[in-house]
Structures are given as C-alpha cells and as structure tokens.
DOLOTOR-903371 format. One record per residue (C-alpha): x, y, z; residue in one letter. Coordinates in pm, whole numbers, plus 50000, padded with zeros to 5 digits. Each point is the difference from the previous one (the first is absolute). Example, Ala and Ser with C-alpha at 12.3 -4.5 7.8 and 13.67 -1.06 7.14 Angstrom:
# DOLOTOR-903371
512304955050780A 501375034449934S 
This chain:
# DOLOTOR-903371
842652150390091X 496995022250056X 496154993750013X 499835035949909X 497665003449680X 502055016249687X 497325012349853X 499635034949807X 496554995449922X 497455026950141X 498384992850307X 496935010050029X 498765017650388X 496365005450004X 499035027850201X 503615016749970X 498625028350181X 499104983050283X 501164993850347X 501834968249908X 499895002049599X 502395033450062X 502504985350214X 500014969949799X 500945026049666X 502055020550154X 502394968250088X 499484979349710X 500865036249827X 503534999850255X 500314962249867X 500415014449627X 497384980949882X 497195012749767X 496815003650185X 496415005749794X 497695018150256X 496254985949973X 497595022850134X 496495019749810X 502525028449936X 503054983349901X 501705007249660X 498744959849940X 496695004650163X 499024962750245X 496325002850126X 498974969150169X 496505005449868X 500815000249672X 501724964449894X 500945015349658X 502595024750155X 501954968150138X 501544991149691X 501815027649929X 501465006150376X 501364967149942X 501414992849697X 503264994950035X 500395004250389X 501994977950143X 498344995850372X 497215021650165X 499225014150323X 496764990450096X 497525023350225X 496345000649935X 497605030950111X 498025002550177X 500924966550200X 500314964049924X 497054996550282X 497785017649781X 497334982149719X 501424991949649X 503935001950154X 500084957449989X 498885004449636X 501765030649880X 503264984950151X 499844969949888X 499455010049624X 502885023849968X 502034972950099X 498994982949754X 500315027549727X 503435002650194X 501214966749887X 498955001349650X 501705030549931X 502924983550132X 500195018050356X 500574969650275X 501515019550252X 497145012350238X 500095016850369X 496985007250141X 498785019850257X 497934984150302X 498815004250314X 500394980550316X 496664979450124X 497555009249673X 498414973349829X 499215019249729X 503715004549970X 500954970050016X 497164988949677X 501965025949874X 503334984950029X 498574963449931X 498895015449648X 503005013949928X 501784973750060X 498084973949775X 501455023549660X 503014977850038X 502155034650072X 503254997050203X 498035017550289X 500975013850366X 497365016250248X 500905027850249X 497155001750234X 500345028350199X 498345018250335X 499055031050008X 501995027749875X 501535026150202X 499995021149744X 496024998350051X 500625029650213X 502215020449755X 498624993049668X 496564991249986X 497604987550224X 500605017450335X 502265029049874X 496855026550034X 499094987750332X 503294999950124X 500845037849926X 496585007250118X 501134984750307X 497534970150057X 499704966949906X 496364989950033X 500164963149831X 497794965050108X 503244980550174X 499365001050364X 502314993350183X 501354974149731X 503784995049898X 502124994849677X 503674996649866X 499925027449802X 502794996849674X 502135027549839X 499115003149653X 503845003249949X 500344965050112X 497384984849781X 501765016749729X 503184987750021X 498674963150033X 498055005249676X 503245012949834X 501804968750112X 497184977249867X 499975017349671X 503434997749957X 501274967050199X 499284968149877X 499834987250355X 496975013850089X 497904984349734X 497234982750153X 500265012350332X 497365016950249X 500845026450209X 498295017350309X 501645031850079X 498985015150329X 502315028850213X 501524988050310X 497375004750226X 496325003550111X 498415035949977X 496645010250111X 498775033549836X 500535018750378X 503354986849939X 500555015949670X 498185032050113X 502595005750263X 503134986249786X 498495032649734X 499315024850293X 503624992850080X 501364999249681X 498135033049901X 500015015350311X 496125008349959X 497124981350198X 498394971449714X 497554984550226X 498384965249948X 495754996750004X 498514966349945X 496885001649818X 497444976649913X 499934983349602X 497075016749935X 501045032650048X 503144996749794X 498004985449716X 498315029850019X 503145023949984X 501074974049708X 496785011449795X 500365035550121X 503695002649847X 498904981849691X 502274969550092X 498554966749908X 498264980750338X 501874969349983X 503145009650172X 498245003750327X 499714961549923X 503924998249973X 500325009450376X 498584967150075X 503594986449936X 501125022750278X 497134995850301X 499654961549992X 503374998550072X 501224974949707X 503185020049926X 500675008450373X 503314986249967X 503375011349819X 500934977549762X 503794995149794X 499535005549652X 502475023749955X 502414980750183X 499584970149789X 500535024049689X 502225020650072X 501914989650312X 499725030650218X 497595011950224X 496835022249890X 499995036950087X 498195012050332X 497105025749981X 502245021350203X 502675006849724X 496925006249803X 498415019850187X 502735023250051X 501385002549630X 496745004349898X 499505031050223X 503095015649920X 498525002849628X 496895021950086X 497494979749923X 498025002850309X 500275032350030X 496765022950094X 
C-alpha cells in the first residue's frame, strides 16, 4: 500500500514562475499530474490583492502550492494567508503546502492562520535561497562583481531551491507529510566572503564581498525601486537565529541537501554570471 495521493485533480502552484513555484511545476508536470499555474499573468489569473480572482484558481484544484509575495514577514501576509485558506476549504481544496521561512514571526502568524481553515496543511520553512544569487536578489551584483549587502561578518545555511522543491512535491503528493513542519537548510554554515570565493571559483572571475551599513542599502533599495522592507529580512541573517543547519530535508526526503558548491558550479557552467 501507498500513502501516495491518487489524485488527478489540478494543483494549483502560485508563483509558477518563481524560484520554487517552477521547480515545483516542472516536477509535478514529470509526475503527470495536471498543474493550474496561479500568477497576475496566468491563463487563470491569482492576484493576492484581489480576493475575487481566488475562486476561480481554485475551483476544482485538488491541492495548492502555497508562496505569498512579497514575504510572509511583511503587513497583511497573517491576514491574506489565512483567508485563502479559508476560501481554500470551501471550494473543497484541503491539501495546502506553504511556503515559510526559518525564525520569522510574521511567518509563523502566517502559518498559525493557515492552519486554523481546517486544511490538511504542511509548512516548509526554508533559509535562504541559493538561488538568491542566480535569480533574483544578488544576480546583478554578482555579475557586477560585488556584493555590498548589511551581513557583517554573519553566517547562514543557505538551501537549494531544488531541494525545497522536491520536499513540496512530496507533501503535495504523499499523504505522510500532512501536518508536518519542515526546516530545510544546506549542509553547512556560509558567510557571504564564503560564497564570494565559492563564485570567484566557480566563475573564475573576482566577486568580492563589502559589508555595508542598513542604511545605505535601504537607500540602494529605494534607488532600484525595490520595496525597503527586505533590508529588514537580513535581520534573520545578522542576529544569528538561523546560524545553524538544520534537517528538514532529511526528515522528508531521506537524503542529504545539496552543497552550495554543486551549486555554485552548475550554476556557472550555464552563463548566468557572465560579464
């Protein structure tokens, strides 16, 4: 006998064309099973500021993929959460992975709200993502060469976004992982000289590493138009609450997680970082 869920139902991925949301497609997709992107753009449009797009994204889904932008951290994610749960369960959608991070309390409101919709729910709280530095974030400063970011001298456990992925596929799709909370870390601590040397090597170009203070990068945030908060979200990184690697995707998946390294290196053999 198998816990795996027979289901043909859609599954809806919001965000499907992000760093996670992708991966989690693209092997759902491998799975054979029916997956219902939600994004502004989709062909079934989801906007999480607009409640009356919900409906439709999940009528007749089966289970959903839960990520919320800009982060659970932020004001109005407890809220917004929680009541798409509960839309979630009245259209008859109980199966519910969402998207955390390690050491927010805003995240975990987040979770706590989610979890009161009565949905058959599992949490993946994750650190940050390597593919920060690819695909987002950090990619610009990377193939510019620097990395001028408020962490000190401040470490963290960064997590392949491949890894996350494949533990939300297994919670979507494996009974066994209902109710569950998972912390995904990689295997080991990284401070950003660290992964400034692990990319000069990789790329075989010179990415330096300059602390600056939170001031200034709030002020690069409102230069590049990005919103100020996520200088807040480096918080989780400097005070040292996630300084440790943690087993998550042991527990889920029983292997270990992938190293920056192996990252690093496929990553660079794409082009990405190239000048």
């Amino acid at each position: 006998m198998t816990n795996r869920t027979r289901n043909t139902a859609p599954v809806l991925v919001i965000g499907a064309t992000g760093k996670t949301g992708r991966r989690v497609a693209e092997r759902l997709h491998g799975l054979g099973l029916t997956v219902r992107p939600g994004s502004r753009r989709s062909g079934v449009p989801f906007v999480w500021e607009d409640e009356s797009t919900w409906g439709a994204a999940l009528s007749g889904a089966g289970a959903a993929y839960v990520t919320y932008y800009p982060d659970l951290g932020f004001p109005g994610a407890r809220e917004a959460v929680g009541r798409f749960a509960e839309v979630a369960v009245e259209h008859g959608v109980r199966r519910l992975v969402l998207l955390s991070g390690r050491g927010e309390e805003g995240a975990v409101a987040a979770e706590d709200a989610l979890k009161a919709s009565g949905c058959a729910w599992t949490v993946v709280r994750a650190s940050w993502f390597d593919q920060n530095f690819s695909e987002s974030f950090f990619l610009d400063p990377v193939r510019a060469g620097e990395l001028a970011l408020p962490t000190g001298d401040a470490v963290e456990p960064f997590v392949d976004a491949d890894d996350i992925a494949d533990v939300v596929v297994a919670a979507l799709t494996d009974d066994r992982h209902v109710g569950r909370t998972y912390e995904l870390s990689g295997p080991r601590l990284l401070s950003f000289t660290d992964i400034a040397r692990e990319l000069s090597a990789a790329t075989g170009r010179t990415i330096t590493y300059t602390p600056v203070s939170a001031d200034d990068y709030r002020a690069a945030l409102r230069e590049a138009g990005e919103p100020e908060e996520f200088a807040d979200l480096f918080t989780l990184i400097v005070d040292g609450r996630n300084a440790r690697p943690v087993h998550g995707v042991r527990e889920a998946l029983g292997r270990e997680p992938r190293d920056f390294t192996d990252y690093a290196v496929k990553t660079a053999a794409t082009g990405v970082w190239d000048d």
